[in-house]
C-alpha positions in Angstrom: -9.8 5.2 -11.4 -9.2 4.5 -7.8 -5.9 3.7 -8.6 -4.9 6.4 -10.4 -6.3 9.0 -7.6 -4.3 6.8 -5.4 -1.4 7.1 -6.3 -1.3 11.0 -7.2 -2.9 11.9 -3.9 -1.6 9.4 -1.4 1.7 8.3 -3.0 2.9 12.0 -4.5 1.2 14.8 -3.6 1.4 14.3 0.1 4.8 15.0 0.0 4.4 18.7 -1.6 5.7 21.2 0.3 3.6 23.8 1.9 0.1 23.5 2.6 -1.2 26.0 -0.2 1.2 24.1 -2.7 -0.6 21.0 -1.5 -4.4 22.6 -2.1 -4.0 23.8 -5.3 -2.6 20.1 -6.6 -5.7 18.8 -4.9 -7.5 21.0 -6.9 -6.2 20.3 -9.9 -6.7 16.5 -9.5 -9.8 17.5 -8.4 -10.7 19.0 -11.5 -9.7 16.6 -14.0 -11.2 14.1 -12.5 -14.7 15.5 -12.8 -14.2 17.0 -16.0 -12.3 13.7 -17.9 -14.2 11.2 -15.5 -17.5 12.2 -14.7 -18.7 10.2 -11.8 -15.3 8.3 -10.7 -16.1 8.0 -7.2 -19.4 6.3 -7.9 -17.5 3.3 -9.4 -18.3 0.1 -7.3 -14.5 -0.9 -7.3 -12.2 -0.7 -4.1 -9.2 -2.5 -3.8 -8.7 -4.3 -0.7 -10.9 -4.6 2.5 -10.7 -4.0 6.4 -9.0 -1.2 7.9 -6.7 -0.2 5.1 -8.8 0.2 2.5 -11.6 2.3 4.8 -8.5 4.9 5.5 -7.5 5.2 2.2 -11.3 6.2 1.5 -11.3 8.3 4.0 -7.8 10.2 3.4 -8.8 10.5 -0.3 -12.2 12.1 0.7 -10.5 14.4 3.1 -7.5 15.4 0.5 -9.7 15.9 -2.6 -11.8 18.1 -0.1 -9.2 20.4 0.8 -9.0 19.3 4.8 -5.3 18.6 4.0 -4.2 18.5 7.6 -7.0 15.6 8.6 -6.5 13.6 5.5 -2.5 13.6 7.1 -4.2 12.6 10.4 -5.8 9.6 8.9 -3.0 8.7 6.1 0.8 10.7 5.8 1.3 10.3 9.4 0.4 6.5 9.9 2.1 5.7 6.7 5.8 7.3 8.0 5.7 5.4 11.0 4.7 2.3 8.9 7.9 3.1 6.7 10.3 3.8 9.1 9.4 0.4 10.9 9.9 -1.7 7.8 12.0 0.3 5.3 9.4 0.2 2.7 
């Protein structure tokens, strides 16, 4: 589950345009995930540990809670500058 929230929210739908565009994709995710998964985010799984992991938790929380700008705080914008640096 983690995974898959992953990568739709951090690895895809950050790069939506437009804010409102951005929301309503959150939404949607959002949405399934309660409906089709009832209790995902109460699953004891988390890959990886230290920092990385804790602002991927974080930005996830912060997207799927429609504070769109702050999950970018913690996540979009530290991840472009990460990029850039190494091409990947």
């Amino acid at each position: 589950m983690e995974h898959l929230v992953y990568r739709t929210v951090l690895r895809k739908i950050i790069y939506l345009e437009g804010i409102k565009e951005r929301k309503e994709a959150l939404q949607i995710v959002r949405k399934t995930m309660n409906t089709e998964f009832p209790k995902w985010w109460k699953n004891g799984y988390r890959s990886g540990s230290g920092a990385t992991a804790k602002l991927k938790a974080l930005a996830i929380h912060l997207y799927l809670r429609g504070f769109v700008r702050l999950g970018d705080l913690v996540w979009k914008v530290p991840f472009e500058k990460r990029r850039k640096q190494t091409g990947f």
